[in-house]
C-alpha positions in Angstrom: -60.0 37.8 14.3 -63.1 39.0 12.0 -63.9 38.0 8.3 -65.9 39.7 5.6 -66.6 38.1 2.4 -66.4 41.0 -0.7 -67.1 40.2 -4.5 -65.3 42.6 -6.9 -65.8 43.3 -10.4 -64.2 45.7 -13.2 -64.9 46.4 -16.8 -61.4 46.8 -18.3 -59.9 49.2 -20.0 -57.0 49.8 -21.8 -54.7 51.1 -19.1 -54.3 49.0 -16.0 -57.1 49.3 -13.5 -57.2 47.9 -10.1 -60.3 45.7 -9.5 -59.7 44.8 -5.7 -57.1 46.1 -3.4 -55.8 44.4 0.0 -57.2 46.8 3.2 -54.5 47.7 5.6 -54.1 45.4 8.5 -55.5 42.8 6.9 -54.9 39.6 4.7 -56.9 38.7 2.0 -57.5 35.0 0.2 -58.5 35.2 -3.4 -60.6 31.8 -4.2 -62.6 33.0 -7.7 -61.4 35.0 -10.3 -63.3 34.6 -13.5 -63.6 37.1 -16.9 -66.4 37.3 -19.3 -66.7 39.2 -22.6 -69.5 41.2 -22.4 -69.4 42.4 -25.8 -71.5 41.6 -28.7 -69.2 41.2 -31.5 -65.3 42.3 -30.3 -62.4 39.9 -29.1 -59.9 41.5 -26.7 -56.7 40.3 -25.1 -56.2 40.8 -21.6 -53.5 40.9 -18.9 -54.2 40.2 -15.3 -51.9 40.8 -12.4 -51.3 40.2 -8.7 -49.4 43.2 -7.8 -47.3 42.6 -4.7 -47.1 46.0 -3.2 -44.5 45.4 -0.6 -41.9 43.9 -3.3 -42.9 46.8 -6.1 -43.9 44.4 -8.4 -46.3 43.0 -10.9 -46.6 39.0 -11.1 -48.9 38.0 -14.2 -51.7 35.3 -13.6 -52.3 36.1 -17.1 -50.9 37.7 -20.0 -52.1 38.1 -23.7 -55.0 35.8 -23.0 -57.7 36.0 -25.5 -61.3 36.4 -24.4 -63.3 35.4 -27.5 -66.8 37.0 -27.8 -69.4 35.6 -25.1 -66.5 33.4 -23.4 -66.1 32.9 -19.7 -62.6 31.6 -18.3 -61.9 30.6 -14.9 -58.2 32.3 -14.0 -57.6 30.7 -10.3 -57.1 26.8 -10.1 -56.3 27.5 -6.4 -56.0 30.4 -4.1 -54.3 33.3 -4.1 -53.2 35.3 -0.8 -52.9 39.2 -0.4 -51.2 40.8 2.4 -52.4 44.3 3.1 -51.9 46.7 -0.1 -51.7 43.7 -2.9 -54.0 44.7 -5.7 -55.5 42.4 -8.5 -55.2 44.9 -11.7 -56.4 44.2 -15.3 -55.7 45.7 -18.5 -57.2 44.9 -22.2 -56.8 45.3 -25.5 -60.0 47.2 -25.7 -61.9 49.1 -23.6 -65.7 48.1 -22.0 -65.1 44.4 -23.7 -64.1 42.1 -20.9 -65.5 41.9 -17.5 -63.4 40.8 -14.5 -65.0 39.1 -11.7 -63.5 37.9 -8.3 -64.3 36.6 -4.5 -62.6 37.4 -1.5 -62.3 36.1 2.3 -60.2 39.3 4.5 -58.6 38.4 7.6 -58.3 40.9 9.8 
């Protein structure tokens, strides 16, 4: 069994981007997920999902949040776990505002 540690990041835009996604054969465990608003004077609203690729579907660890100008919020009070294929996807408001940022432990 083999690890790797990967940090991921994403500027958002406003269709639904994929930050990180699960490699095959493998099992990933999601223990930081963070955004920042990088911009100087814009507020955006942002949606972030765990997208569950075996079941087809999108489950919100965030929805019409509000990332005020210069804010950082911690998303993840716990872990999250991705089989192989789960993506973490974010979408905003507006484009180039809000930065996702994320760690992750894969198991394979």
């Amino acid at each position: 069994m083999a690890f790797a540690y990967k940090n991921f990041s994403t500027l958002a835009g406003t269709t639904q981007s994929t930050s990180y996604t699960c490699p095959a054969a493998t099992t990933a465990q999601i223990s930081f997920l963070q955004v920042c608003n990088v911009h100087a004077t814009a507020t955006a609203e942002i949606a972030v999902v765990m997208r569950d690729e075996s079941a087809a579907t999108d489950y919100h660890i965030v929805a019409n949040l509000s990332v005020p100008v210069g804010a950082t919020i911690s998303l993840l009070d716990g872990t999250l776990i991705l089989e192989a294929a789960d993506s973490i996807r974010i979408t905003a408001s507006t484009a180039s505002v809000v930065r996702l940022l994320g760690s992750a432990v894969e198991r394979s």
